[in-house]
C-alpha positions in Angstrom: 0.0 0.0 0.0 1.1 3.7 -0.7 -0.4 5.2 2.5 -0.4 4.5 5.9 -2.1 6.4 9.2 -0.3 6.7 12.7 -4.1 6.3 14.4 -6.5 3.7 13.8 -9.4 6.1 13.0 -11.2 6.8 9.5 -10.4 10.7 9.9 -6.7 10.1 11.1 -4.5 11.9 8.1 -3.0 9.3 5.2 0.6 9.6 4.6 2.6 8.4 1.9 4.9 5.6 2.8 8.8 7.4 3.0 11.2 7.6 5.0 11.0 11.3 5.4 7.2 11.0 6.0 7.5 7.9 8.5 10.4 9.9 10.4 8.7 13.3 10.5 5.6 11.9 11.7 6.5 9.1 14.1 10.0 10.7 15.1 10.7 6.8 15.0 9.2 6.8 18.5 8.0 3.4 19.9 5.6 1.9 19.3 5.5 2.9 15.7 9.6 1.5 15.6 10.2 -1.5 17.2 13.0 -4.2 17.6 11.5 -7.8 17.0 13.3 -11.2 18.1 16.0 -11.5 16.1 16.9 -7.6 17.1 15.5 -6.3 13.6 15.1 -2.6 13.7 11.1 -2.8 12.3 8.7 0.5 11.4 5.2 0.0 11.6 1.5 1.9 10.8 -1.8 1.7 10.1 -3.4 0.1 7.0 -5.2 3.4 5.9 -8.1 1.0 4.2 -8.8 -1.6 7.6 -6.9 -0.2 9.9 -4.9 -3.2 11.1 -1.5 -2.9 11.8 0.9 -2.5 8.6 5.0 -2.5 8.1 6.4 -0.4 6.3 9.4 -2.0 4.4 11.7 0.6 2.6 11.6 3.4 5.0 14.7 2.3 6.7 16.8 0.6 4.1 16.1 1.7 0.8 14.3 -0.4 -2.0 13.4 -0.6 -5.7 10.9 0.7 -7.2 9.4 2.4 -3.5 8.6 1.8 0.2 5.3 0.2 1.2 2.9 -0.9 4.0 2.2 -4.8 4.0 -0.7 -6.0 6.8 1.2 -8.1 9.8 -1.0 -10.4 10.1 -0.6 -10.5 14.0 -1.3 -8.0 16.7 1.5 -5.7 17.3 2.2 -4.3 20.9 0.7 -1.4 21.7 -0.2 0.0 18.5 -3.1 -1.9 17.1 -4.9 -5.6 17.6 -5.4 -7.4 14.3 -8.9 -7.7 13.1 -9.6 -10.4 10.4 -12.8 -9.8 9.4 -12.0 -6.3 8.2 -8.7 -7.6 6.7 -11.1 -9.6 4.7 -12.7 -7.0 3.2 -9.7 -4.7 2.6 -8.8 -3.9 -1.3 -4.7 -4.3 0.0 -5.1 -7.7 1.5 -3.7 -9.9 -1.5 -6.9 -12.4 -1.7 -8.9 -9.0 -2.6 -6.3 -8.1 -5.5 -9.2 -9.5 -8.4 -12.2 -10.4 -6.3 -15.5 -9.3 -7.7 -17.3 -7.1 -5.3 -20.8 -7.7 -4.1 -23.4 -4.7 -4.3 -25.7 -6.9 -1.6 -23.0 -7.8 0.9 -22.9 -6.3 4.6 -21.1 -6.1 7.6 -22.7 -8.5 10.1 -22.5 -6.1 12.7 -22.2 -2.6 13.5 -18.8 -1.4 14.8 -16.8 1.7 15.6 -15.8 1.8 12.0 -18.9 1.7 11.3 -20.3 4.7 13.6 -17.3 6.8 12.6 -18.3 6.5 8.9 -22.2 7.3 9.4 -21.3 10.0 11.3 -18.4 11.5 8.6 -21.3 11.1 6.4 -24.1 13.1 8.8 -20.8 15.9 9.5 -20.0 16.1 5.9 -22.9 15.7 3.8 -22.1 18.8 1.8 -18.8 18.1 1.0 -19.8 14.8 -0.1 -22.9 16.7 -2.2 -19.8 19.5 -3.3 -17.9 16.3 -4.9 -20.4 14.5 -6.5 -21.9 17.6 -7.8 -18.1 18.4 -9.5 -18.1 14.7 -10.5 -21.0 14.6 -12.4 -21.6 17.9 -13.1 -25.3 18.4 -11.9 -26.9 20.3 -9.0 -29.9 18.8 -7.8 -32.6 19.8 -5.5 -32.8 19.4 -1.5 -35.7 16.8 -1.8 -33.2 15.2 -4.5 -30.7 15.2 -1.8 -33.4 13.9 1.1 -34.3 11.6 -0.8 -31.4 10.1 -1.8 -29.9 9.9 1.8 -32.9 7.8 3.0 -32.0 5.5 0.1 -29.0 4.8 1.4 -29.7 4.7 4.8 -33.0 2.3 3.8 -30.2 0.0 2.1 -27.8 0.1 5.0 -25.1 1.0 2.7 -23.2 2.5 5.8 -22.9 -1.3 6.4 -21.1 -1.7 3.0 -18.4 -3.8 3.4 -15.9 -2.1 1.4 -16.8 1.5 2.6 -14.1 3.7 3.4 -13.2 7.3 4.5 -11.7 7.6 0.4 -14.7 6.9 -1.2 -17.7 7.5 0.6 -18.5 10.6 -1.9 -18.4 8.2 -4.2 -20.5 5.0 -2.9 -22.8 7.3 -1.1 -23.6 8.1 -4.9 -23.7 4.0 -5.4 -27.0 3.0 -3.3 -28.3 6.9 -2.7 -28.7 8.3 -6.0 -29.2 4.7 -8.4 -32.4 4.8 -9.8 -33.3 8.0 -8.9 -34.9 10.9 -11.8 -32.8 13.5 -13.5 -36.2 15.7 -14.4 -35.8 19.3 -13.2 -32.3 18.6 -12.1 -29.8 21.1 -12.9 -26.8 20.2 -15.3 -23.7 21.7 -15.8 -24.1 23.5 -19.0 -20.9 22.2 -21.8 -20.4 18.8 -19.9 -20.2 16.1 -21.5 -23.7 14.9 -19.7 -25.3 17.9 -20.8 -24.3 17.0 -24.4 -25.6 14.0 -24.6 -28.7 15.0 -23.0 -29.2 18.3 -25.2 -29.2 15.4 -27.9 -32.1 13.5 -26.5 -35.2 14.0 -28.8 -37.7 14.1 -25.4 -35.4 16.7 -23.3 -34.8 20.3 -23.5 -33.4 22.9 -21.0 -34.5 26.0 -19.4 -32.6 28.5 -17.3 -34.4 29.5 -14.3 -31.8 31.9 -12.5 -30.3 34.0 -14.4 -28.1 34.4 -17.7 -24.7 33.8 -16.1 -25.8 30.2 -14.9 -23.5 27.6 -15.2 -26.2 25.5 -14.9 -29.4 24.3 -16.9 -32.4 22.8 -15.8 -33.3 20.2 -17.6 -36.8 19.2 -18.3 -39.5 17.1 -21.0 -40.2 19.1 -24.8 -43.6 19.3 -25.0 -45.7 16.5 -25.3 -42.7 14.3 -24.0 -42.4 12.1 -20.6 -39.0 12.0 -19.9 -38.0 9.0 -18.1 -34.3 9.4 -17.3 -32.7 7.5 -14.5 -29.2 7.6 -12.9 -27.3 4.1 -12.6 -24.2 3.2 -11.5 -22.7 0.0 -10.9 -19.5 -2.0 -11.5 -17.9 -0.4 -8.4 -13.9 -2.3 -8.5 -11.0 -2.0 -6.5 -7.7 -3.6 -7.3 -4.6 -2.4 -5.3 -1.8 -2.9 -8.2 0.7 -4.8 -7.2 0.0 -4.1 -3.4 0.8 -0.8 -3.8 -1.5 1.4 -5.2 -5.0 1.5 -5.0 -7.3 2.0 -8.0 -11.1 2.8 -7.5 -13.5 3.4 -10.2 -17.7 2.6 -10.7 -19.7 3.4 -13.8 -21.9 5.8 -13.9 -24.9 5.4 -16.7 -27.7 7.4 -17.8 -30.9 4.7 -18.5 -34.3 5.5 -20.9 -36.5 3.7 -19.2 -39.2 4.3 -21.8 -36.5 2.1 -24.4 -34.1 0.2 -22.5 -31.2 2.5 -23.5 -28.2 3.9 -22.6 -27.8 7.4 -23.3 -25.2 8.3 -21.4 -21.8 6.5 -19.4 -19.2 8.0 -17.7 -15.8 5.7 -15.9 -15.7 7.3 -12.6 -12.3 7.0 -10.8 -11.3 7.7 -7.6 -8.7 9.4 -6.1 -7.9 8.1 -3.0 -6.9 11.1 -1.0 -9.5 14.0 -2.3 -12.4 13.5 0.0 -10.2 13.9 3.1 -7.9 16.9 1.8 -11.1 18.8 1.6 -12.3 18.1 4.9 -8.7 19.0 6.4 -8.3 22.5 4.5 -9.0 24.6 7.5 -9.8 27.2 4.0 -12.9 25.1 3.3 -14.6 25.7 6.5 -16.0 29.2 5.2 -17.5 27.4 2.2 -20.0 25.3 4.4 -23.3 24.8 2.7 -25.8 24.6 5.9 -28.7 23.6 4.5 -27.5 20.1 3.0 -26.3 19.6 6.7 -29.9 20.5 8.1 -31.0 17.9 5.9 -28.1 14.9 7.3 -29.1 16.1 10.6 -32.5 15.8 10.4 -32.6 12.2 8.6 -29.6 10.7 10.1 -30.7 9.1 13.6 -27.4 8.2 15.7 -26.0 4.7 15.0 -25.6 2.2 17.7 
């Protein structure tokens, strides 16, 4: 893996494996350095993805092509107890390097990880809006949005087994918005949705704001039902060579009068963006309230 934490927590900063990084942060301190029993100098972290206890190989001697984290298998003293059941479902454990993921699968039980998820979701629900919204280039409306969350919440996605603090934007989008209408949403004028949708015989666009809109709302031509869905699906992970994590879903627009396709989009993510956001003390002036009214008011606490 490329990234390791110093805290088992899903808001603890992601670092990139170096030496200068490991040092910096850690000050090689115990228990994040330790000597094992054959008095081997060894550096250890957090699996960013399960949060089990990682080592980091390359951050004291130097290797080719670059340092990396690689799960211990094993408990290690005073930094973090080995869980197997989220190694399991971790995209860096080598048995998960071409598994097919399961839309329907769950956690059996609801855990701290868990908790600390729902509530990043319920704390940053605009942020996560703000990204999908960039994403897919659309701005929808608050009962969209309300919606949407209780979807999710219906579908106990929060129980997702291969939900993370990277990607909930992104698999928040997965179970909340499939299936859900595009009428009257608004889309970002020039992308390449709004293209193909601009050349769909039943759709047309009006501009209720003003003239300097970015943004288009789109609606039926007369006479017309439109009957456009969102869909996504295909969500993968593969962690290339044990290193690097690569994340990606399709994202589809449906006809549901035909059976067609009009629209698909490769979404990839990137594996740090969601939590850079959150952590740019800048951002904090850019809150949009009223998308947190709505997680606050849907969101029940998680036990």
């Amino acid at each position: 893996m490329k990234y390791f934490k110093i805290q088992a927590t899903r808001t603890a900063p992601r670092y990139e494996v170096t030496e200068d990084n490991f040092t910096a942060v850690t000050e090689r301190r115990y228990p994040f350095e330790q000597i094992n029993k054959q008095s081997k100098i060894q550096q250890y972290g957090i699996c960013p993805s399960c949060l089990n206890p990682v080592q980091l190989i390359g951050t004291l001697n130097k290797i080719t092509p670059t340092p990396y984290g690689k799960h211990t298998g094993k408990n290690i003293p005073d930094l973090a107890q080995w869980n197997q059941i989220k190694y399991e479902y971790c995209p860096y454990s080598s048995k998960n390097e071409r598994r097919e993921l399961d839309d329907n699968e769950r956690l059996p039980e609801i855990d701290e990880s868990v908790i600390e998820l729902y509530n990043l979701l319920r704390s940053q629900f605009d942020r996560v809006i703000y990204i999908l919204g960039k994403e897919l280039g659309i701005q929808c409306t608050p009962n969209f949005w309300r919606n949407a969350l209780n979807q999710y919440l219906v579908n106990r996605a929060y129980c997702y087994p291969w939900l993370s603090e990277a990607n909930l934007p992104y698999i928040f989008a997965y179970f909340g918005i499939i299936h859900q209408r595009l009428y009257k949403q608004k889309i970002l004028i020039n992308s390449p949705l709004y293209e193909a949708l601009k050349a769909f015989p039943d759709a047309d666009f009006i501009n209720n704001d003003n003239v300097s809109s970015k943004y288009e709302q789109l609606i039926n031509k007369d006479g017309q039902f439109l009957n456009l869905h969102f869909r996504f699906a295909f969500h993968k992970q593969n962690a290339l060579n044990g290193q690097t994590l690569s994340e990606s879903m399709m994202f589809y627009v449906d006809n549901r009068n035909t059976g067609e396709i009009i629209y698909q989009q490769k979404i990839e993510f990137e594996e740090s963006y969601f939590m850079n956001i959150i952590h740019k003390a800048e951002n904090e002036n850019k809150r949009q309230q009223w998308l947190l009214d709505i997680a606050e008011n849907i969101m029940q606490p998680l036990e």
